[in-house]
TORKOL-4160 file (C-alpha; in steps of 0.2 Angstrom, whole numbers, padded with zeros to 4 digits, m for minus):
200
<pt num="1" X="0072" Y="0068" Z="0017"/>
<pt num="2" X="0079" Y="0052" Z="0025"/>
<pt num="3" X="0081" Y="0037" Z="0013"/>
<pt num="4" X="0077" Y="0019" Z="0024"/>
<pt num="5" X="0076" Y="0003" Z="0017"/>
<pt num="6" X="0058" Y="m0001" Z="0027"/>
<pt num="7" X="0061" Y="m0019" Z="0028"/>
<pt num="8" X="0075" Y="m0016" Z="0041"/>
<pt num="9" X="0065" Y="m0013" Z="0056"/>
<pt num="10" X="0083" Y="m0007" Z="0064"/>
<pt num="11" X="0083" Y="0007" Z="0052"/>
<pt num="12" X="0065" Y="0010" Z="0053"/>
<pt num="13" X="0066" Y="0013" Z="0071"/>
<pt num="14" X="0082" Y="0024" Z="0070"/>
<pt num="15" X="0073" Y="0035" Z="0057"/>
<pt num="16" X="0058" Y="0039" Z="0067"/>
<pt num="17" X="0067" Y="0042" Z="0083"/>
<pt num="18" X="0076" Y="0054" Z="0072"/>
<pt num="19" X="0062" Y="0064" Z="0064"/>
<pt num="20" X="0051" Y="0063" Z="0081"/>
<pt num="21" X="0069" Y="0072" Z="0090"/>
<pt num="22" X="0069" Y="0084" Z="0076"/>
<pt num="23" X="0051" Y="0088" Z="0075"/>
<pt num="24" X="0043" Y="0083" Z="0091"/>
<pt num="25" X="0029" Y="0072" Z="0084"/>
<pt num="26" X="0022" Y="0062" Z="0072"/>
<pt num="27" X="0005" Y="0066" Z="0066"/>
<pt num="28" X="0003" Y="0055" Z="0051"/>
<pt num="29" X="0014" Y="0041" Z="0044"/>
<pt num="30" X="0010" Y="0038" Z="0025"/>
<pt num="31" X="0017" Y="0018" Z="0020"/>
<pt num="32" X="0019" Y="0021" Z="0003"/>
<pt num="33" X="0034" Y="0010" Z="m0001"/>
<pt num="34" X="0032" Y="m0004" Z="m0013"/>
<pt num="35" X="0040" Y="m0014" Z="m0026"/>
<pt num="36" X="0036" Y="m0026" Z="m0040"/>
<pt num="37" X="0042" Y="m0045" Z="m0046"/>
<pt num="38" X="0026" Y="m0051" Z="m0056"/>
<pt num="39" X="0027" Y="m0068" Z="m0062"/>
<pt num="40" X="0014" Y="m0080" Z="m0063"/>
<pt num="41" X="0012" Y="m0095" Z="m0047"/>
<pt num="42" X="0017" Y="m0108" Z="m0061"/>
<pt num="43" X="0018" Y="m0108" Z="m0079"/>
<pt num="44" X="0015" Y="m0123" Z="m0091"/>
<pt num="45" X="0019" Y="m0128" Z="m0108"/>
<pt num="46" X="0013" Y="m0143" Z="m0118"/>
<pt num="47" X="0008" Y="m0150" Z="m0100"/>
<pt num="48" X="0026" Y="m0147" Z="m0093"/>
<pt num="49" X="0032" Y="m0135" Z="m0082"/>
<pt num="50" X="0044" Y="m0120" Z="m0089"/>
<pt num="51" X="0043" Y="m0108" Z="m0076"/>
<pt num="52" X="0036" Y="m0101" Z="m0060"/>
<pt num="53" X="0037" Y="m0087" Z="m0046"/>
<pt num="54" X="0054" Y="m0088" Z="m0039"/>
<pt num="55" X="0056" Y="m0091" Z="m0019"/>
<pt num="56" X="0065" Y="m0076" Z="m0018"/>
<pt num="57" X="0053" Y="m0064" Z="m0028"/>
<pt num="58" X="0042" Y="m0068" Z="m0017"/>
<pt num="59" X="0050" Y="m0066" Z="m0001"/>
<pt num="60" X="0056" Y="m0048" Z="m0007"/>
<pt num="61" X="0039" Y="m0041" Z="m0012"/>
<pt num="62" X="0033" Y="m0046" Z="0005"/>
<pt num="63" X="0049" Y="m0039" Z="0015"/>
<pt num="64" X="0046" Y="m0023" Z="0008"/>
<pt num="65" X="0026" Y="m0021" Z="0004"/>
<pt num="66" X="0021" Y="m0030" Z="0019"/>
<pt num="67" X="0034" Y="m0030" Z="0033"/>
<pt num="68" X="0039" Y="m0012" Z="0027"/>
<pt num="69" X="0021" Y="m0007" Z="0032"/>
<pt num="70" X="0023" Y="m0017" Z="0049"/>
<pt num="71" X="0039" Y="m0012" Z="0055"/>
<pt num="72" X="0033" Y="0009" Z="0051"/>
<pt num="73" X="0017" Y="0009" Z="0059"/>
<pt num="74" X="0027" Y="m0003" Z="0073"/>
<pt num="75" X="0040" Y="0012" Z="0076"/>
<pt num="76" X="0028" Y="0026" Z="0076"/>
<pt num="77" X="0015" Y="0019" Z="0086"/>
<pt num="78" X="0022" Y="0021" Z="0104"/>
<pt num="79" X="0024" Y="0040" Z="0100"/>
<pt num="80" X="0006" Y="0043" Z="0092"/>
<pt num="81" X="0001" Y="0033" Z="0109"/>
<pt num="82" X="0012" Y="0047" Z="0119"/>
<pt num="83" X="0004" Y="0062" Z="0109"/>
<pt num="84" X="m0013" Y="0056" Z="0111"/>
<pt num="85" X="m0016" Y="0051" Z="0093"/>
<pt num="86" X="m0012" Y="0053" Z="0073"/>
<pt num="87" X="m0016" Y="0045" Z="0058"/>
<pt num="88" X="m0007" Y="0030" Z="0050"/>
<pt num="89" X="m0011" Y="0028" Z="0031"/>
<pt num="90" X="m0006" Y="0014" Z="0021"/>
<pt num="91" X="m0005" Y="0008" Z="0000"/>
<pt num="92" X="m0016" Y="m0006" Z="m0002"/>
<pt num="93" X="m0023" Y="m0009" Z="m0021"/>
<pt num="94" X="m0038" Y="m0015" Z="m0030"/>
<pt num="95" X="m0030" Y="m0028" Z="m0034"/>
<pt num="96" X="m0028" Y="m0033" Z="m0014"/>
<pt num="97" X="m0046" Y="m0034" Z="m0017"/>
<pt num="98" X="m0051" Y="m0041" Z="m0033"/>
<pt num="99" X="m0034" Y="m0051" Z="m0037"/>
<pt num="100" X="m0024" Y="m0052" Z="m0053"/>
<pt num="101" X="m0014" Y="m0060" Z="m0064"/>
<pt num="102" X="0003" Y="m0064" Z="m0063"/>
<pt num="103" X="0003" Y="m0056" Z="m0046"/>
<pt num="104" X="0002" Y="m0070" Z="m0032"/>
<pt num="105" X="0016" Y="m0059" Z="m0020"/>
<pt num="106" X="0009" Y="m0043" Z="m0022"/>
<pt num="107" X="m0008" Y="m0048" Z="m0020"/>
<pt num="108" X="m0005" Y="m0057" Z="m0005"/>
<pt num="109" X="0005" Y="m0038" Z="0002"/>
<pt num="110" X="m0010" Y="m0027" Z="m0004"/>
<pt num="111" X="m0021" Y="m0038" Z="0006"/>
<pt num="112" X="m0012" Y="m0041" Z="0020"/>
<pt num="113" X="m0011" Y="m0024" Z="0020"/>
<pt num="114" X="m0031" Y="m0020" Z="0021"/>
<pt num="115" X="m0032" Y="m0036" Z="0036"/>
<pt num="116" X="m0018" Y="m0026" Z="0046"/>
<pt num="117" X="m0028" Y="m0009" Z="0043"/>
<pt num="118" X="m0042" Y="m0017" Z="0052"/>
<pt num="119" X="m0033" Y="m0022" Z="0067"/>
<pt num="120" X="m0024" Y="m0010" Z="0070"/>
<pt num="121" X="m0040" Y="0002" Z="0069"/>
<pt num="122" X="m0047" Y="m0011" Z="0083"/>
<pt num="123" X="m0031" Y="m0010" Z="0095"/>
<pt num="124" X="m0025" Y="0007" Z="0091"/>
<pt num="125" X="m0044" Y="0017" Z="0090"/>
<pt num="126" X="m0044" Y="0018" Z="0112"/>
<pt num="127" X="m0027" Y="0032" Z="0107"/>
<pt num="128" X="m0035" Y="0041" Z="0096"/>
<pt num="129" X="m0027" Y="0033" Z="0082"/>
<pt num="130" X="m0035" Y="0032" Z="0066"/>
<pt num="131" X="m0028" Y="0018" Z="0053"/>
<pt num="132" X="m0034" Y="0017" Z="0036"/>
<pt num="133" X="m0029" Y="0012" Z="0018"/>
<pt num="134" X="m0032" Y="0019" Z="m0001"/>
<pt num="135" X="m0032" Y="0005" Z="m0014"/>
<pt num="136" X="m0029" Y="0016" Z="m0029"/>
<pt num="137" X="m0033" Y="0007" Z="m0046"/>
<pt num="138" X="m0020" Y="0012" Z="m0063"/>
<pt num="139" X="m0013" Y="0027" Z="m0059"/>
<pt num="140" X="0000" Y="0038" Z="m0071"/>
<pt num="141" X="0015" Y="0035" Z="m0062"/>
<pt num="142" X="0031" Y="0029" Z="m0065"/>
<pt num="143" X="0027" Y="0012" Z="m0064"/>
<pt num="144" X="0016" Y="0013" Z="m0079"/>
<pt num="145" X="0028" Y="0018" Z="m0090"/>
<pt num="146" X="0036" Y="0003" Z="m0097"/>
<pt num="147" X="0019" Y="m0004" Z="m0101"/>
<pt num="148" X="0012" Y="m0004" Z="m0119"/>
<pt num="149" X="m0001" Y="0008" Z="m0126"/>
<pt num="150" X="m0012" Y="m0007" Z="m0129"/>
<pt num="151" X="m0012" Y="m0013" Z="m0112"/>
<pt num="152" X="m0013" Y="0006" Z="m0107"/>
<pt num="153" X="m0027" Y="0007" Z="m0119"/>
<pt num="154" X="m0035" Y="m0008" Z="m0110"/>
<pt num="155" X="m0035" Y="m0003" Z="m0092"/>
<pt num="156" X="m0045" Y="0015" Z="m0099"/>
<pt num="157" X="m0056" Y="0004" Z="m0110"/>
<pt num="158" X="m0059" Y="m0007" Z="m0093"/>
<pt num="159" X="m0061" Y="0011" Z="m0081"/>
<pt num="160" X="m0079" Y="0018" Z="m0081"/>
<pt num="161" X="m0073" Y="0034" Z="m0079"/>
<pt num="162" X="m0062" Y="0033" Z="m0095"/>
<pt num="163" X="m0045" Y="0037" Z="m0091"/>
<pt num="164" X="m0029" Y="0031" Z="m0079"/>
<pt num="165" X="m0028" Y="0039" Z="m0061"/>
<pt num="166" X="m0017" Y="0053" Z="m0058"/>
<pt num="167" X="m0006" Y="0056" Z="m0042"/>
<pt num="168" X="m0015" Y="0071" Z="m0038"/>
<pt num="169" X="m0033" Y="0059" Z="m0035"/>
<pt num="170" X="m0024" Y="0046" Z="m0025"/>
<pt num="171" X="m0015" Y="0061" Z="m0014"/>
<pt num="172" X="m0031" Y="0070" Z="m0013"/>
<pt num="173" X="m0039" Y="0055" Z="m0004"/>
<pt num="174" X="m0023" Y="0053" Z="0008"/>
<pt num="175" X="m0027" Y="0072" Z="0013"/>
<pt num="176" X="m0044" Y="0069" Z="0016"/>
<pt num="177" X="m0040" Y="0053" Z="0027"/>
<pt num="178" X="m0026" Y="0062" Z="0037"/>
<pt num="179" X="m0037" Y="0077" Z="0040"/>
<pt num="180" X="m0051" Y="0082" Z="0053"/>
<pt num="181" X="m0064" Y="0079" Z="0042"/>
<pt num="182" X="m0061" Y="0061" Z="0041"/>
<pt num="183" X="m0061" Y="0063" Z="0062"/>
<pt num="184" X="m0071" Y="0047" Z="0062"/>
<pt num="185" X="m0068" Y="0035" Z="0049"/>
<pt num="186" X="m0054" Y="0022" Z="0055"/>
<pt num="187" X="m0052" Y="0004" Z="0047"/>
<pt num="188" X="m0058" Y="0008" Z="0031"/>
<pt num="189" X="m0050" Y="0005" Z="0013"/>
<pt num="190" X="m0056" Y="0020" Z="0001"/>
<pt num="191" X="m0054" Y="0015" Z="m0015"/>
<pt num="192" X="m0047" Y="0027" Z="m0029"/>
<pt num="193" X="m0050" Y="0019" Z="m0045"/>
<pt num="194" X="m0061" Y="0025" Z="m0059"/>
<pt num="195" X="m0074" Y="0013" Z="m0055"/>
<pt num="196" X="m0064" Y="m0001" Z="m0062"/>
<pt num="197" X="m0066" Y="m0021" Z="m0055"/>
<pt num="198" X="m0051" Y="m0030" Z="m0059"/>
<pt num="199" X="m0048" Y="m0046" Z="m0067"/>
<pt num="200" X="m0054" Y="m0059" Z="m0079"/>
């Protein structure tokens, strides 16, 4: 295990240099890192203003769910292109695709995400470089914990399929897109979710 903070590309690079002497290759790179700040764009009060996103939230949630995807598929790139292929797999979320409240930075990250997805399956496809993203919906993770039952409760009530993710579905669809028998899908975003549409 190597512990890298993904928004230094510096240590990004030293890392994958690192595993590719170690190992030899690279065959897939997972971008799974990514944090929270949720707070709504503006909130008003009586007509004034009380609170909003701070600056700083913002720019962090993007330095790590954004840039952090960038500067990893940046690093491994080159030796995928040396190899003569791999996979590169990244964390979107339904919400990149359907929005959500209170969540204007990580939005914007899980949709930046799909948009890179698709161009790098355009410029990195001639390699034999497939790209490609999941956009799990509520999954029982960690993340999850601190929230009530009743807005658990909800996100089941709102889930055609009746229940939260588990790690295991959104795992299962990373195999699957890593593996030969996704030879030729690239630029896609499978979505692990239940079924559910998010938002109001």
């Amino acid at each position: 295990f190597y512990k890298v903070n993904v928004a230094d590309r510096q240590a990004v690079q030293q890392w994958v240099d690192c595993v590719v002497e170690a190992l030899g290759r690279v065959d897939v790179l997972v971008n799974n890192a990514g944090i929270l700040r949720d707070n709504q764009l503006v909130k008003v009060k009586d007509g004034e203003l009380v609170k909003q996103m701070p600056e700083e939230d913002f720019d962090l949630v993007v330095s790590v769910n954004l840039k952090g995807v960038f500067n990893c598929a940046q690093a491994v790139a080159p030796h995928m292109i040396r190899q003569g292929g791999g996979v590169i797999l990244s964390a979107s979320s339904v919400v990149g695709e359907d929005g959500n409240f209170g969540q204007t930075n990580y939005v914007a990250t899980k949709a930046g995400v799909i948009g890179m997805t698709k161009v790098w399956a355009r410029e990195l496809g001639r390699y034999g470089i497939r790209v490609n993203a999941v956009a799990p919906g509520f999954t029982a993770t960690e993340i999850l914990t601190s929230m009530p039952d009743k807005v658990l409760d909800g996100m089941r009530a709102r889930t055609p399929l009746g229940r939260l993710g588990e790690p295991r579905d959104i795992a299962n669809a990373y195999l699957f897109l890593a593996s030969d028998e996704a030879s030729f899908i690239t630029g896609e975003v499978l979505r692990v979710d239940g079924g559910i549409v998010v938002g109001t």
